[in-house]
C-alpha positions as semicolon CSV with decimal commas, in nm:
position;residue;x (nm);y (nm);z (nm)
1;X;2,191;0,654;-2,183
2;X;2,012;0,857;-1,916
3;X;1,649;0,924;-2,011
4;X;1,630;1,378;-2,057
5;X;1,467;1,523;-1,771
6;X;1,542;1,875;-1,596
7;X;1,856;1,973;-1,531
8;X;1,987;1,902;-1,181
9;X;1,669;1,666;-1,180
10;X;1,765;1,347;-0,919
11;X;1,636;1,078;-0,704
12;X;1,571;1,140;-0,356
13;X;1,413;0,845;-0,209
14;X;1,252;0,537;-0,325
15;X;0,880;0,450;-0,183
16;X;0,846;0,052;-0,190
17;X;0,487;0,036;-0,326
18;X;0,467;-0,332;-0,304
19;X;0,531;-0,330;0,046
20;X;0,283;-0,015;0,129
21;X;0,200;0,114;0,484
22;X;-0,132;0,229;0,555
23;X;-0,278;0,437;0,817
24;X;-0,258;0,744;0,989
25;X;0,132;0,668;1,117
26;X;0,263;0,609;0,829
27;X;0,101;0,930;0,680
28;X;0,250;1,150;0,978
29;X;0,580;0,995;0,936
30;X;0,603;1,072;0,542
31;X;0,457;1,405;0,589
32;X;0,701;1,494;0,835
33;X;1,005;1,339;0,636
34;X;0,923;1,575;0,332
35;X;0,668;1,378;0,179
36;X;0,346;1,526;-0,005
37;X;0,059;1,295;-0,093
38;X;-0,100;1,269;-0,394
39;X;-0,372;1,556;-0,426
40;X;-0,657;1,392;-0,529
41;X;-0,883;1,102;-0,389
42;X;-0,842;0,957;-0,733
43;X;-0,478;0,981;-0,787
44;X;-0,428;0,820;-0,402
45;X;-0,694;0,519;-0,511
46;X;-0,431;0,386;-0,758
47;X;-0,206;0,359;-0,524
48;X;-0,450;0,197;-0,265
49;X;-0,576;-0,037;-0,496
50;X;-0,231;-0,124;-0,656
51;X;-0,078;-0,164;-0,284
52;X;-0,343;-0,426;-0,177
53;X;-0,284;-0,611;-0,503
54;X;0,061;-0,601;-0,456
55;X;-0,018;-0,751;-0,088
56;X;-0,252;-1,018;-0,197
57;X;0,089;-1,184;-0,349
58;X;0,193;-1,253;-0,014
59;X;-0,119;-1,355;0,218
60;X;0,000;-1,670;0,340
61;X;0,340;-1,541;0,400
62;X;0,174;-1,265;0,627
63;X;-0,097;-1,518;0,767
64;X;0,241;-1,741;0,902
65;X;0,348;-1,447;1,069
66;X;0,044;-1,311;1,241
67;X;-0,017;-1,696;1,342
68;X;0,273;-1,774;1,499
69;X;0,217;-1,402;1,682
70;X;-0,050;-1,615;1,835
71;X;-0,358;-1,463;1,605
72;X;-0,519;-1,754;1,548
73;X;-0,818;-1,584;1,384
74;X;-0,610;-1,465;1,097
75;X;-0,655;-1,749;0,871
76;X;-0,530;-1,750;0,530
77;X;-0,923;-1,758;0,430
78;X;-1,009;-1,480;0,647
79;X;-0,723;-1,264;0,481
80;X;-0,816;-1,306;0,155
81;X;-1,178;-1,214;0,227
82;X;-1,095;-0,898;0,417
83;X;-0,858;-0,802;0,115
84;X;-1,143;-0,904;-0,136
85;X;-1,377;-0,656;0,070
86;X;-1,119;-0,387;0,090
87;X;-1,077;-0,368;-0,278
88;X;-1,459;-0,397;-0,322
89;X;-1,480;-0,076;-0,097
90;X;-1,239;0,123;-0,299
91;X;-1,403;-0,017;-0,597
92;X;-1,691;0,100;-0,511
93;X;-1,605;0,459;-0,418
94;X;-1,535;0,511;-0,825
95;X;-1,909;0,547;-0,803
């Protein structure tokens, strides 16, 4: 049974969170496709902080990658600590 929403209400694109871009690109490229961000620097932290959760899944996946890229430096180790201070950083900006 389809949940009750407005009428004519209906799905116009899907955003992969678990798989979540970052950086000025990306934000040009949703902008311009119709996309509007979330207002507030506390409604876009969720997202932040549940994207690079989401990522931390799949660190050694990624690590392969960017290894056989030849970036040796990106050890699985050196990820995870970058991630770790990431999330500290957003974290932190709660105040």
């Amino acid at each position: 049974m389809p949940s009750p929403g407005p009428a004519g209400a209906r799905i116009t694109g899907v955003v992969d969170w678990a798989a979540a871009s970052w950086g000025p690109r990306f934000v040009e490229a949703y902008e311009e496709a119709g996309g509007v961000l979330a207002a507030t620097a506390n409604e876009r932290l969720y997202w932040q902080v549940r994207a690079a959760l989401a990522f931390s899944e799949d660190v050694r996946s990624a690590v392969r990658t960017w290894r056989e890229a030849g970036r040796a430096e990106r050890t699985t180790r050196a990820v995870e600590e970058r991630l770790d201070a990431y999330v500290t950083a957003l974290m932190d900006a709660l105040g």
